[in-house]
mmCIF file as gemmi writes it, N, C-alpha and C atoms, coordinates in Angstrom:
data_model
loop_
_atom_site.group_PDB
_atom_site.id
_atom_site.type_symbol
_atom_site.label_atom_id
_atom_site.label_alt_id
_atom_site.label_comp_id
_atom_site.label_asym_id
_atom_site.label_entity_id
_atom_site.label_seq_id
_atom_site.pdbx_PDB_ins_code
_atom_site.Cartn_x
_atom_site.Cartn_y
_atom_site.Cartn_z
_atom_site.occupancy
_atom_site.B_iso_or_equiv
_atom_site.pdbx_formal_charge
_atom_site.auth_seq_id
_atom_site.auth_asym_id
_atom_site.pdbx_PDB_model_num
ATOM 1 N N . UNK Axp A 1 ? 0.842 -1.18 0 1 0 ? 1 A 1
ATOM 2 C CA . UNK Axp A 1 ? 0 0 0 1 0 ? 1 A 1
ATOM 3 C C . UNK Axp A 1 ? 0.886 1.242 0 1 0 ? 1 A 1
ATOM 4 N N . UNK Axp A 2 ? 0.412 2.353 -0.856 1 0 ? 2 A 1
ATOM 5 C CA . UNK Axp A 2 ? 1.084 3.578 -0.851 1 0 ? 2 A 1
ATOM 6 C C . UNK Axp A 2 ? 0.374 4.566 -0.592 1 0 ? 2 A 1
ATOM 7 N N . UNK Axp A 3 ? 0.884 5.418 0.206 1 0 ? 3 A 1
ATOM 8 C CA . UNK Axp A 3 ? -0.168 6.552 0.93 1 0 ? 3 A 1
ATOM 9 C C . UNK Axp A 3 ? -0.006 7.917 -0.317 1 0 ? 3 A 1
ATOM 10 N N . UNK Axp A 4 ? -1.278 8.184 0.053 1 0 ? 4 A 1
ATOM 11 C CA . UNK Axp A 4 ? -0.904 9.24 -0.795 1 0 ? 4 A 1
ATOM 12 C C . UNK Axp A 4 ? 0.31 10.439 -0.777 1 0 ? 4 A 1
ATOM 13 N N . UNK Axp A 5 ? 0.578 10.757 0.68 1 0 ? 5 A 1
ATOM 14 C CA . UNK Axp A 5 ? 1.98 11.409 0.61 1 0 ? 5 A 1
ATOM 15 C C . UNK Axp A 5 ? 3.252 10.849 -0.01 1 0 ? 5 A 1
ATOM 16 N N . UNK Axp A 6 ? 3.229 9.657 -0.293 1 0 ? 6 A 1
ATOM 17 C CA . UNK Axp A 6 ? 4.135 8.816 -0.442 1 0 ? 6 A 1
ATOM 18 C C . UNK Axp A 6 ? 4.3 9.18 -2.089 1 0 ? 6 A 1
ATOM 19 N N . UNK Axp A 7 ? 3.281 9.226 -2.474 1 0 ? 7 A 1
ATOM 20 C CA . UNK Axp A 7 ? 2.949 8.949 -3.901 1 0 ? 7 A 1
ATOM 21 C C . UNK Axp A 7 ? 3.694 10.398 -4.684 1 0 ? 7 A 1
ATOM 22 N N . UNK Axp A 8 ? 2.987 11.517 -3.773 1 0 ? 8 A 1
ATOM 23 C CA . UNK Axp A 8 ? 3.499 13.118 -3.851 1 0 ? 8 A 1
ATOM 24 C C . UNK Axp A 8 ? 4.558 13.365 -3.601 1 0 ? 8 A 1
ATOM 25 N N . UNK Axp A 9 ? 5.104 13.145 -2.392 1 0 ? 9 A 1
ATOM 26 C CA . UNK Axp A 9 ? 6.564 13.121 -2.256 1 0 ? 9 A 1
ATOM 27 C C . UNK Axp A 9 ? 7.668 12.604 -3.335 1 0 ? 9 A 1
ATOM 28 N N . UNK Axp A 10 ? 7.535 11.354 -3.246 1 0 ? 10 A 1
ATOM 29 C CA . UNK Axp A 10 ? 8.442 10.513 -4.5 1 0 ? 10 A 1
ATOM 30 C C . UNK Axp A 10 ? 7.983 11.354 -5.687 1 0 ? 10 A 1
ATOM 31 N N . UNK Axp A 11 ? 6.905 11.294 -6.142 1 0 ? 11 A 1
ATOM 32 C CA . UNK Axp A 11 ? 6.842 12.622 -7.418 1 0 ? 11 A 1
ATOM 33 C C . UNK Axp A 11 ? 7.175 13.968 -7.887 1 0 ? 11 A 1
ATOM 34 N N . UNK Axp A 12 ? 6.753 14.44 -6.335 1 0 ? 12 A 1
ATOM 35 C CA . UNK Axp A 12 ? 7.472 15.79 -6.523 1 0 ? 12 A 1
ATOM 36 C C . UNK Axp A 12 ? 8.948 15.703 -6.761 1 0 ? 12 A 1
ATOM 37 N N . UNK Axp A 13 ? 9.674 15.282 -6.377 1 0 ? 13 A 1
ATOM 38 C CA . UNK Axp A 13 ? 10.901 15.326 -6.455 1 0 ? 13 A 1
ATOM 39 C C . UNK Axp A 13 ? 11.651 15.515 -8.12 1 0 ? 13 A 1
ATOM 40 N N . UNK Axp A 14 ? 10.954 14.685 -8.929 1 0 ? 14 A 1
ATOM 41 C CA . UNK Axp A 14 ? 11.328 14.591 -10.453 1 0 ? 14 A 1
ATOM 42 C C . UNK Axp A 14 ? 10.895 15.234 -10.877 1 0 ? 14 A 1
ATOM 43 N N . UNK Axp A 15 ? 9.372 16.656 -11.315 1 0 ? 15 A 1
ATOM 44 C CA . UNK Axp A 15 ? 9.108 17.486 -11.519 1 0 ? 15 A 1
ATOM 45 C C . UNK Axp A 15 ? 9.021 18.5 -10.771 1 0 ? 15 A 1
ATOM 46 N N . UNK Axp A 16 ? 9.552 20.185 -11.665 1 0 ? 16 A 1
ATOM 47 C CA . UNK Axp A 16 ? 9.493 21.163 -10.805 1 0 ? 16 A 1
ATOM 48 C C . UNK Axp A 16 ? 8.454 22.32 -11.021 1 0 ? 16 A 1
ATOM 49 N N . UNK Axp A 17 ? 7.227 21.585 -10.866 1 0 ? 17 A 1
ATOM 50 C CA . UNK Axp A 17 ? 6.34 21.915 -10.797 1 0 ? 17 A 1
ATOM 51 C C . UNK Axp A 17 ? 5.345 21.569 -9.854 1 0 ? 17 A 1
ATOM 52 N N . UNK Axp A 18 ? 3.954 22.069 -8.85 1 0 ? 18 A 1
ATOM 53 C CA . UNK Axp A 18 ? 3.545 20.89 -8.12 1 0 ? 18 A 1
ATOM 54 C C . UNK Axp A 18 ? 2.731 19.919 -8.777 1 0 ? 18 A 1
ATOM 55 N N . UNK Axp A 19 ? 2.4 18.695 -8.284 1 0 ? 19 A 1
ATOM 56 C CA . UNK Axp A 19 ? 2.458 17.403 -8.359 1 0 ? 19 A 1
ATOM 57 C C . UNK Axp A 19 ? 0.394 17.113 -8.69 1 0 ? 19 A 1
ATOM 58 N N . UNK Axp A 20 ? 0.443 17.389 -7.43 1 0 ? 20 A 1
ATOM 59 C CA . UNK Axp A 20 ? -0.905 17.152 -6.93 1 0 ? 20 A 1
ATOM 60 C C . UNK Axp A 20 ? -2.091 18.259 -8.713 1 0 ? 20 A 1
ATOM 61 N N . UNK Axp A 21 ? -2.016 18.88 -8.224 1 0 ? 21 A 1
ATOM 62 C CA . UNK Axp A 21 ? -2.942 19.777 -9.52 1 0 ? 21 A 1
ATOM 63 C C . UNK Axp A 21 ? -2.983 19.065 -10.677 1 0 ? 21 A 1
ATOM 64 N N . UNK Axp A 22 ? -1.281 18.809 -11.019 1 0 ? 22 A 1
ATOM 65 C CA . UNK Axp A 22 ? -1.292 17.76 -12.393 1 0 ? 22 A 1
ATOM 66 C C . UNK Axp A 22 ? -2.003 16.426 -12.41 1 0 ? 22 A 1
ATOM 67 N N . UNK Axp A 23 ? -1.84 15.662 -11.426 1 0 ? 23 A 1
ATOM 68 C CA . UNK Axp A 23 ? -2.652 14.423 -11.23 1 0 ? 23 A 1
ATOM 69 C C . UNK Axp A 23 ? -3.812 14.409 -11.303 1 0 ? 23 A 1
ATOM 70 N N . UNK Axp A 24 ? -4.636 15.438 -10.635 1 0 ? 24 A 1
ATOM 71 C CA . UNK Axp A 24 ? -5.699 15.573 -10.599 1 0 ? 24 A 1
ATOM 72 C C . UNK Axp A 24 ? -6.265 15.925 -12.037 1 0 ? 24 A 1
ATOM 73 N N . UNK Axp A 25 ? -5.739 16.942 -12.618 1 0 ? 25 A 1
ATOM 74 C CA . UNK Axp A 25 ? -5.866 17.423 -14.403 1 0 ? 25 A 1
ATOM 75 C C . UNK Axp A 25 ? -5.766 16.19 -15.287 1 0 ? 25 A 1
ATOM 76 N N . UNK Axp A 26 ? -4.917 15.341 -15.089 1 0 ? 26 A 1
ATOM 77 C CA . UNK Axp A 26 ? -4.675 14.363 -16.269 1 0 ? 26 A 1
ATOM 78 C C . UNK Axp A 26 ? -5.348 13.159 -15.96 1 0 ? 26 A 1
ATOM 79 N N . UNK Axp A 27 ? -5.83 12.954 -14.637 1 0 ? 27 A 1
ATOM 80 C CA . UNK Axp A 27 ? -6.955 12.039 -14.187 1 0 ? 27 A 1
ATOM 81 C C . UNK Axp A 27 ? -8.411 12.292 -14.961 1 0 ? 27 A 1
ATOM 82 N N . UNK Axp A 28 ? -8.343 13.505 -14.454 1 0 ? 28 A 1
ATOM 83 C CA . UNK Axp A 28 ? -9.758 13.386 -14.712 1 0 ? 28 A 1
ATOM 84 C C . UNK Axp A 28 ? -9.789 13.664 -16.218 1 0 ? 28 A 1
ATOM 85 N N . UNK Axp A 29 ? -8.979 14.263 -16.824 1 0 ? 29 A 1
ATOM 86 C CA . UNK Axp A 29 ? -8.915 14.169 -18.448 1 0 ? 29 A 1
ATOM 87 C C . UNK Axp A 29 ? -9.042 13.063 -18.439 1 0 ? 29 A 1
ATOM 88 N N . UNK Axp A 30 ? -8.206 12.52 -18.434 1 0 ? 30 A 1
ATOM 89 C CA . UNK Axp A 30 ? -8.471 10.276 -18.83 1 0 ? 30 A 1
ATOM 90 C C . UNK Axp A 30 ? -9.614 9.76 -18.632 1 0 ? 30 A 1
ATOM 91 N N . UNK Axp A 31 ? -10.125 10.12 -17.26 1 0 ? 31 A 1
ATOM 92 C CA . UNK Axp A 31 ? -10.742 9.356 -16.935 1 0 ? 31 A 1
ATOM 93 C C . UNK Axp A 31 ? -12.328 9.793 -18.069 1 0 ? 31 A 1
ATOM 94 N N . UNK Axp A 32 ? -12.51 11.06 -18.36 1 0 ? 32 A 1
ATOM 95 C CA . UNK Axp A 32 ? -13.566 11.486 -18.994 1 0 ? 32 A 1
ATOM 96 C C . UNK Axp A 32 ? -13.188 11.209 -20.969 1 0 ? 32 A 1
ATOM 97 N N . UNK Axp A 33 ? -12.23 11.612 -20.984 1 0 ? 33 A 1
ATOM 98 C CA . UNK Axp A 33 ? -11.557 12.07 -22.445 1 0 ? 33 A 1
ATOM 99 C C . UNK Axp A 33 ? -11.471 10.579 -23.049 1 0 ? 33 A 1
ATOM 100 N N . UNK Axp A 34 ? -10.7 9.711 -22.934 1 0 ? 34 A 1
ATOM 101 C CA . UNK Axp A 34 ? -10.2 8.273 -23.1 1 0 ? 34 A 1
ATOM 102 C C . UNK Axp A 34 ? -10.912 7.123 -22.877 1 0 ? 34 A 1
ATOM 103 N N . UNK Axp A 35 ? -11.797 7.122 -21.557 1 0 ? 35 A 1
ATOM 104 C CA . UNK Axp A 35 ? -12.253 5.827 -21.294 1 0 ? 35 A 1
ATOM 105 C C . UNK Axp A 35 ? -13.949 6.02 -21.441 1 0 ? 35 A 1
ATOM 106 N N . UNK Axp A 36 ? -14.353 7.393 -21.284 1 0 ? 36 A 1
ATOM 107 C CA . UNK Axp A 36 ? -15.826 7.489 -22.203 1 0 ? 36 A 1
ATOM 108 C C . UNK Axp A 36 ? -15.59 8.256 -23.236 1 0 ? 36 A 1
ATOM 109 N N . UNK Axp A 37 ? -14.846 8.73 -23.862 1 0 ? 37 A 1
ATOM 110 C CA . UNK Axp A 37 ? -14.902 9.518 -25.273 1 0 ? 37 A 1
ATOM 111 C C . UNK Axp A 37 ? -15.609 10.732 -24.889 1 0 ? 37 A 1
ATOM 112 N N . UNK Axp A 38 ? -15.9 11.349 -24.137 1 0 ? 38 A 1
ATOM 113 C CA . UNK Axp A 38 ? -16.862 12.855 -23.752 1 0 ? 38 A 1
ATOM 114 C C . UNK Axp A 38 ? -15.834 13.59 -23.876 1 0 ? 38 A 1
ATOM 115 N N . UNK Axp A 39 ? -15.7 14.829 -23.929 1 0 ? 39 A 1
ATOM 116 C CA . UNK Axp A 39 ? -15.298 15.617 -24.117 1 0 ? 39 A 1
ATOM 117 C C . UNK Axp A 39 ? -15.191 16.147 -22.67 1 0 ? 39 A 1
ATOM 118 N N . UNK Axp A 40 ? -13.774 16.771 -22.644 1 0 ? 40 A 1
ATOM 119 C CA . UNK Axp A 40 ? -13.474 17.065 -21.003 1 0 ? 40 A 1
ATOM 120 C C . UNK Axp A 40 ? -12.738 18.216 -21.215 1 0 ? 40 A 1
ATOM 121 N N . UNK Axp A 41 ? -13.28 19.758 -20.427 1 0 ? 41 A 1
ATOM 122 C CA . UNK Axp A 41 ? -12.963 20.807 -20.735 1 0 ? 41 A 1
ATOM 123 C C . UNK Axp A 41 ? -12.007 21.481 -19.054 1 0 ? 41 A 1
ATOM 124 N N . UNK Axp A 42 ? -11.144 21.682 -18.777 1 0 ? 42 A 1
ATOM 125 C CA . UNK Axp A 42 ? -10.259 22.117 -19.987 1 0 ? 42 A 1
ATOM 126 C C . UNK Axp A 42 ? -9.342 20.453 -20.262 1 0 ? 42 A 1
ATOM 127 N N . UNK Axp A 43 ? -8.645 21.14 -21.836 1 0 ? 43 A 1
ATOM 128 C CA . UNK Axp A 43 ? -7.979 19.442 -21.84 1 0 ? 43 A 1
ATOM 129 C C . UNK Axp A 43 ? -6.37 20.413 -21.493 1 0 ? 43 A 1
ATOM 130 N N . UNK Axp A 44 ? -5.695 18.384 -21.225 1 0 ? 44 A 1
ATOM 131 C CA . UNK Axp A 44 ? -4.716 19.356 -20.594 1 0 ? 44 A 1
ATOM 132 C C . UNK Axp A 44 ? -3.783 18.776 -21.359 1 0 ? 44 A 1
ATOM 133 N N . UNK Axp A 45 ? -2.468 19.884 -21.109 1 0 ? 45 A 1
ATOM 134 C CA . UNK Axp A 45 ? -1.161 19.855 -22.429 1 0 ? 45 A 1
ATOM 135 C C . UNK Axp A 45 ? -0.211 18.945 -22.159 1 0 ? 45 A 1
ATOM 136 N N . UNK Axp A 46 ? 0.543 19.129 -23.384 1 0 ? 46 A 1
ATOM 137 C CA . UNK Axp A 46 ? 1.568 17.794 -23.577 1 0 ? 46 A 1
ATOM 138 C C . UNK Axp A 46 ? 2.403 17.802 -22.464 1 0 ? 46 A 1
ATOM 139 N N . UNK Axp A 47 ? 2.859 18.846 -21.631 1 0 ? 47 A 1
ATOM 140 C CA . UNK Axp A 47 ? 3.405 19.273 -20.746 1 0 ? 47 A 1
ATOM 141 C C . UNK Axp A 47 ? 3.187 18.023 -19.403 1 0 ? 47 A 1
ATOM 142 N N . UNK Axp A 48 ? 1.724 18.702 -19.357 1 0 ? 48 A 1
ATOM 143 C CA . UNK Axp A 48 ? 1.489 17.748 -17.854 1 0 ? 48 A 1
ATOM 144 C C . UNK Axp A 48 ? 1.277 16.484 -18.056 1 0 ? 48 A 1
ATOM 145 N N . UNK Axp A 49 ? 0.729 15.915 -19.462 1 0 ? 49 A 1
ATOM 146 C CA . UNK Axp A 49 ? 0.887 14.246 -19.483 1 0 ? 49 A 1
ATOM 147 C C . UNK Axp A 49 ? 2.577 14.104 -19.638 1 0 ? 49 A 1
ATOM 148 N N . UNK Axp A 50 ? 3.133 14.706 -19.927 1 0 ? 50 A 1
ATOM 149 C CA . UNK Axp A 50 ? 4.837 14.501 -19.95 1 0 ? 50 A 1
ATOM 150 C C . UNK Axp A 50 ? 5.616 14.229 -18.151 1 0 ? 50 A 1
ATOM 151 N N . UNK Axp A 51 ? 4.58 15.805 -17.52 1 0 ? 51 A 1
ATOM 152 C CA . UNK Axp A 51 ? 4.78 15.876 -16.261 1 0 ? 51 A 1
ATOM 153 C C . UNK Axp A 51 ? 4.794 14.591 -15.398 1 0 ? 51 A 1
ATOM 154 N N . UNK Axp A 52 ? 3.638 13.891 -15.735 1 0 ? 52 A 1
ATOM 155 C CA . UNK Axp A 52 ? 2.817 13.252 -14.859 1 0 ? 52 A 1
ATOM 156 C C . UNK Axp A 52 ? 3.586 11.763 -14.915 1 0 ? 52 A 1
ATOM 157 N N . UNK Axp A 53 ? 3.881 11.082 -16.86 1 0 ? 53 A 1
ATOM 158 C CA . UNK Axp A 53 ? 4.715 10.752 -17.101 1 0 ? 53 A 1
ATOM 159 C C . UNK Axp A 53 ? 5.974 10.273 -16.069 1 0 ? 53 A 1
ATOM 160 N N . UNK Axp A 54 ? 6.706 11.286 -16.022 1 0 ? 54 A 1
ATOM 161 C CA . UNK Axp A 54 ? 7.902 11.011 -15.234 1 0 ? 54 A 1
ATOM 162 C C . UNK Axp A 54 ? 7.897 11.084 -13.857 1 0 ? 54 A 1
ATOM 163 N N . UNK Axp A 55 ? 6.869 11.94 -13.499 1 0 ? 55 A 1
ATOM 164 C CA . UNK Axp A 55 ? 6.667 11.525 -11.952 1 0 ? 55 A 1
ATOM 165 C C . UNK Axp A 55 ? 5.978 10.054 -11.767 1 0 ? 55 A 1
ATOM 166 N N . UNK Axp A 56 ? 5.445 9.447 -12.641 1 0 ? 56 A 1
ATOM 167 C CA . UNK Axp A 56 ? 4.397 7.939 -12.197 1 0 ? 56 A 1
ATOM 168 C C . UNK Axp A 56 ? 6.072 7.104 -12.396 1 0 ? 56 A 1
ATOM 169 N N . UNK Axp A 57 ? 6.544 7.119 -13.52 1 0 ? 57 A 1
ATOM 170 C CA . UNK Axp A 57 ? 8.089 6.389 -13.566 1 0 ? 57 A 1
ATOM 171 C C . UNK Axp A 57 ? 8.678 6.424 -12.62 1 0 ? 57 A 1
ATOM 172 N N . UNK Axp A 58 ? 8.551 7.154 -12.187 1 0 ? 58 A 1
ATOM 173 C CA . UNK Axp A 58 ? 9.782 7.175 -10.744 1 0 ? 58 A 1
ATOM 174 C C . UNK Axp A 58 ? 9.33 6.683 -9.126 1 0 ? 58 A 1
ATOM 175 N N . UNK Axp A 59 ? 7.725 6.748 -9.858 1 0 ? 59 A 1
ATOM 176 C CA . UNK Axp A 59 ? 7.079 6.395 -8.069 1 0 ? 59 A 1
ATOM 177 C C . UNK Axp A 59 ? 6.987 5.035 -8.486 1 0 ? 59 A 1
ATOM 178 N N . UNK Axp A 60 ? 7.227 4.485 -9.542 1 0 ? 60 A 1
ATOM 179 C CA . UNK Axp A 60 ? 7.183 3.024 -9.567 1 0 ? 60 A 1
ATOM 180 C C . UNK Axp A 60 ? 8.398 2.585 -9.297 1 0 ? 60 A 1
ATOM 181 N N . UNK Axp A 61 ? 9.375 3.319 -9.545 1 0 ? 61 A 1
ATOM 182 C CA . UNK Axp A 61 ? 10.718 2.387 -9.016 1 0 ? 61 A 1
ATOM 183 C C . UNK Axp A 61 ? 10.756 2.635 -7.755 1 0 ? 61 A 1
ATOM 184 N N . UNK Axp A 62 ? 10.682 4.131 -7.27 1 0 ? 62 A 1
ATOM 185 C CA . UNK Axp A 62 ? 10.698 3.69 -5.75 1 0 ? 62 A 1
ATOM 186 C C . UNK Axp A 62 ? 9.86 3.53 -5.209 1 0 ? 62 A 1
ATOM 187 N N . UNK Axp A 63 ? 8.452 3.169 -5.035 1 0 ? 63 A 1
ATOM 188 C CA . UNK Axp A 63 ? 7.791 2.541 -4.399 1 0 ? 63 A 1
ATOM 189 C C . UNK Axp A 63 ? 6.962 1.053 -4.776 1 0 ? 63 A 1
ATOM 190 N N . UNK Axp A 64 ? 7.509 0.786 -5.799 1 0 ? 64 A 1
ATOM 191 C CA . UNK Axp A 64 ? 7.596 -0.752 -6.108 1 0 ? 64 A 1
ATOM 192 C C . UNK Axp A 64 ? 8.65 -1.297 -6.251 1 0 ? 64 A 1
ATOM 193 N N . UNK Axp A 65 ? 9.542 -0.666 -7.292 1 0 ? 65 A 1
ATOM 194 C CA . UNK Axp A 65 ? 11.193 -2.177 -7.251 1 0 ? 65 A 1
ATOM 195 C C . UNK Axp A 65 ? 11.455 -2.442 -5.976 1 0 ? 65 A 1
ATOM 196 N N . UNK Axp A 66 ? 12.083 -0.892 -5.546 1 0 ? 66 A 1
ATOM 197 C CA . UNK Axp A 66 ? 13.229 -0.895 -5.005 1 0 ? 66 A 1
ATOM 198 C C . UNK Axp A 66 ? 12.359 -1.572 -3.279 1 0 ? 66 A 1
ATOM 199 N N . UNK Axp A 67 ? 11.075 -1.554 -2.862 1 0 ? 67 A 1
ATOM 200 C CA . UNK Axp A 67 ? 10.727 -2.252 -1.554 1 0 ? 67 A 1
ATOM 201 C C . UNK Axp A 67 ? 10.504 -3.803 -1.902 1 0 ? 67 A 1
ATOM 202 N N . UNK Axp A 68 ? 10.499 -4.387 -3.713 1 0 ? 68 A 1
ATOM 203 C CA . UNK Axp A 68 ? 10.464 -5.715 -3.691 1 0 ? 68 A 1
ATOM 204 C C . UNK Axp A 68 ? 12.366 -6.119 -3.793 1 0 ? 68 A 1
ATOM 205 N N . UNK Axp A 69 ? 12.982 -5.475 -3.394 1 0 ? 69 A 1
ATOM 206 C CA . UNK Axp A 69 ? 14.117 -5.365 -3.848 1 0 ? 69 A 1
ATOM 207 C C . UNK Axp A 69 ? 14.802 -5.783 -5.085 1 0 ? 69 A 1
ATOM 208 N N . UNK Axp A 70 ? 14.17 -5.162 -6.319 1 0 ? 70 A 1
ATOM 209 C CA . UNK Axp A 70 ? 14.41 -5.136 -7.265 1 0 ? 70 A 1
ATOM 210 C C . UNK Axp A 70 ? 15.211 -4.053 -7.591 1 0 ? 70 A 1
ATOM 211 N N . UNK Axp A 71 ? 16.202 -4.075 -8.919 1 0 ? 71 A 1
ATOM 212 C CA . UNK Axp A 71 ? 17.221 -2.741 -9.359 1 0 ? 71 A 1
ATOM 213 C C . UNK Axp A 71 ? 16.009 -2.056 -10.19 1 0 ? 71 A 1
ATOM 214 N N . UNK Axp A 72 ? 16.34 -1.299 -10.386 1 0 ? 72 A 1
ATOM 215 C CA . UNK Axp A 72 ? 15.736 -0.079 -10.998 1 0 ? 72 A 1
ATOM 216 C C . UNK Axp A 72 ? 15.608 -0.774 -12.479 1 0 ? 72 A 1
ATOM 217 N N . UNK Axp A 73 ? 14.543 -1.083 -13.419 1 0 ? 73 A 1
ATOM 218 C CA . UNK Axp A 73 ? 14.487 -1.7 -14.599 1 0 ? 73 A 1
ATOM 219 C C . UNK Axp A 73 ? 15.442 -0.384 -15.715 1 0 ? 73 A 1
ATOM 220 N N . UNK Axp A 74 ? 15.403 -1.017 -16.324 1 0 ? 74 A 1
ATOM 221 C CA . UNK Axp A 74 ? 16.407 -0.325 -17.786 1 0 ? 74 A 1
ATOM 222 C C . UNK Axp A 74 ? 15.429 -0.041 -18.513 1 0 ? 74 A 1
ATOM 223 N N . UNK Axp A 75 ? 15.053 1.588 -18.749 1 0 ? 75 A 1
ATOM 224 C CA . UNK Axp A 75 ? 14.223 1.86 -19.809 1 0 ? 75 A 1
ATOM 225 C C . UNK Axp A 75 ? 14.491 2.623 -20.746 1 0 ? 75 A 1
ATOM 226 N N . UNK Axp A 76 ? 13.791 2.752 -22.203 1 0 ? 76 A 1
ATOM 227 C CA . UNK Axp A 76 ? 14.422 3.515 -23.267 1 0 ? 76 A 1
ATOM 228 C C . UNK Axp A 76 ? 14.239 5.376 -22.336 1 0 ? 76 A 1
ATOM 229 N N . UNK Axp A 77 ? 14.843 6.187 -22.816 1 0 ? 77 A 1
ATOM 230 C CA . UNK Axp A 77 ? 14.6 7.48 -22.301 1 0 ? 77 A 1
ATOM 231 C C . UNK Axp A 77 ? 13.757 7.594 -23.601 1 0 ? 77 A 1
ATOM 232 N N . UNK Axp A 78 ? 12.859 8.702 -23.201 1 0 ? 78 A 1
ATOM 233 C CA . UNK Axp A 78 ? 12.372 9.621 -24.1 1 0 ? 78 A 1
ATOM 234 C C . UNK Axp A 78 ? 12.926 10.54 -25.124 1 0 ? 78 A 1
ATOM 235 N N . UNK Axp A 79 ? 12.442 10.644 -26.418 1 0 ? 79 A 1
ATOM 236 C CA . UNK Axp A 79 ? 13.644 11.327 -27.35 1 0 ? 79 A 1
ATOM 237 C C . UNK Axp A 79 ? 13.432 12.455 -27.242 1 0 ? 79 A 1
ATOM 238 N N . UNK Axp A 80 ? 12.368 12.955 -26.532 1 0 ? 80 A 1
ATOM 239 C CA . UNK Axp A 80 ? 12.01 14.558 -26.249 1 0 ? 80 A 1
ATOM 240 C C . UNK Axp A 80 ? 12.671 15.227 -25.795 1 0 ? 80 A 1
């Protein structure tokens, strides 16, 4: 289980921007935009799915590998 501070913390750290607003923006985009096709106003920019992106990457290594004690997996970087 991961608390939600847990989740913010480990995230904030990789973007320098805050955390929480973006999650909430690209959630509920998804959740409206993607998985019913409705239209979800405002939509949000390449920025914060980029944002959000690299903060979820990083809360998965450290709050999944690295407590199953796994190394950090090898992933392609982004060409952006």
């Amino acid at each position: 289980m991961v608390t939600p501070a847990q989740l913010l913390g480990v995230g904030s750290k990789v973007i320098s921007v805050g955390l929480e607003p973006i999650l909430i923006q690209v959630h509920n985009w998804s959740n409206k935009q993607l998985a019913h096709f409705t239209i979800s106003q405002p939509t949000v920019t390449y920025q914060s799915i980029r944002n959000m992106s690299v903060a979820m990457i990083e809360a998965y290594m450290q709050l999944l590998f690295l407590p199953l004690g796994r190394g950090r997996p090898s992933i392609n970087p982004c060409p952006w």
